[in-house]
C-alpha positions in Angstrom: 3.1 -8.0 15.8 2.6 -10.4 12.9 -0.5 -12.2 15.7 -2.5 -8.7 15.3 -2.3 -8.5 11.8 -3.5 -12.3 11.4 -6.4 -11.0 13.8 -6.6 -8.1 12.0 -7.2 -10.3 8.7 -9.2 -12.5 10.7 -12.1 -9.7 11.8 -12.4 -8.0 8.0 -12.9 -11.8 7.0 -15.3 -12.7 9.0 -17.3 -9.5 8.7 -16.8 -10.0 4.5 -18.1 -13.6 5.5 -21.3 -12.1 7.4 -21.9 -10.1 4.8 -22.0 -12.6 2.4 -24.1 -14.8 4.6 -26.8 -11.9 4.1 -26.7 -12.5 0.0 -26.5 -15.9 0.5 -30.8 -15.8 0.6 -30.7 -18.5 3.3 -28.1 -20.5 1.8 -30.2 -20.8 -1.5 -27.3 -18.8 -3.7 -24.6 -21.0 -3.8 -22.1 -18.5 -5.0 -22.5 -16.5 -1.9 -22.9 -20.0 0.3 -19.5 -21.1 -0.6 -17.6 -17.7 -0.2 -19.4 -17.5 3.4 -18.3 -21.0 3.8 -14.5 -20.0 2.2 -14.2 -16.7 4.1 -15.6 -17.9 8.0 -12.8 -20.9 7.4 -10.1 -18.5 6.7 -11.3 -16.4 9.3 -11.0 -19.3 11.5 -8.0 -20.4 10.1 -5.9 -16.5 10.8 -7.8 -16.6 14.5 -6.1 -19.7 14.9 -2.6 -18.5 14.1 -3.4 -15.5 16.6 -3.9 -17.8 19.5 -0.3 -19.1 19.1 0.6 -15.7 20.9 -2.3 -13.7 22.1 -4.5 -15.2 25.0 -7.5 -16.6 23.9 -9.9 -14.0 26.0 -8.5 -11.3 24.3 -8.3 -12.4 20.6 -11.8 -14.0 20.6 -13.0 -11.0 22.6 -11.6 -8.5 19.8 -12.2 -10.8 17.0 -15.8 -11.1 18.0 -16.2 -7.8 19.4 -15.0 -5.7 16.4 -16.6 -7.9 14.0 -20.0 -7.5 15.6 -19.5 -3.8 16.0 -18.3 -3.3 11.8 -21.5 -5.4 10.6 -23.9 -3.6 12.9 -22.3 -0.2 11.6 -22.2 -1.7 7.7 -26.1 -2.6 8.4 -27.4 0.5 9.2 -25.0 2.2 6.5 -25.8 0.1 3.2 -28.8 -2.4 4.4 -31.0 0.7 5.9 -31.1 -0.6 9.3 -32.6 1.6 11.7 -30.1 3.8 13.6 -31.0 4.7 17.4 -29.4 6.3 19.8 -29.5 3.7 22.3 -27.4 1.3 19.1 -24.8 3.7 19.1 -24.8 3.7 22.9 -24.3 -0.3 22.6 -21.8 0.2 19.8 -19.5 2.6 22.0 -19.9 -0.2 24.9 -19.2 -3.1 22.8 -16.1 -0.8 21.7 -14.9 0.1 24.9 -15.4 -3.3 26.3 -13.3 -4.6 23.8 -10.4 -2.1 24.3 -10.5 -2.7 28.4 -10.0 -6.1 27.2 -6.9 -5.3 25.4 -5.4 -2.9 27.8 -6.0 -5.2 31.0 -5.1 -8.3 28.7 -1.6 -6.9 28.7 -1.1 -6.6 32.9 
């Protein structure tokens, strides 16, 4: 139980990390450089912990999954990203891809 909330911890990091990363100007604002740098290495750091119980294809594949999902979805909601039809469509696979993971991960 304690491996998914470190994974857990681990996505919202890394998507607060990505987001950063976007006011970071190309790494020109240092502020947002170094708590891009700070947030991917703790990010890293709780992934780590997860793969001392959970197999590496599943974390990784939720870790990156979810993440990738949340910042496309924070994009279009606060950095007026175009949202399609066929993006939601990818959303839903990258979703669902990422809970077949997890439910064949366990057999």
């Amino acid at each position: 139980m304690a491996a998914w909330l470190f994974l857990i911890c681990a996505i919202g990091l890394e998507v607060a990390g990505t987001v950063s990363l976007k006011f970071s100007d190309g790494f020109s604002d240092w502020r947002f450089t170094t708590l891009t740098l700070a947030l991917y290495g703790i990010s890293f750091w709780m992934l780590s912990i997860t793969l001392r119980t959970l197999p590496v294809s599943t974390a990784y594949a939720i870790w990156s999954g979810l993440g990738t999902a949340a910042i496309a979805l924070i994009g279009m909601m606060f950095f007026k990203e175009p949202v399609t039809l066929i993006k939601g469509v990818f959303l839903l696979m990258i979703i669902g891809g990422v809970a077949g993971l997890n439910v064949v991960g366990k057999h």
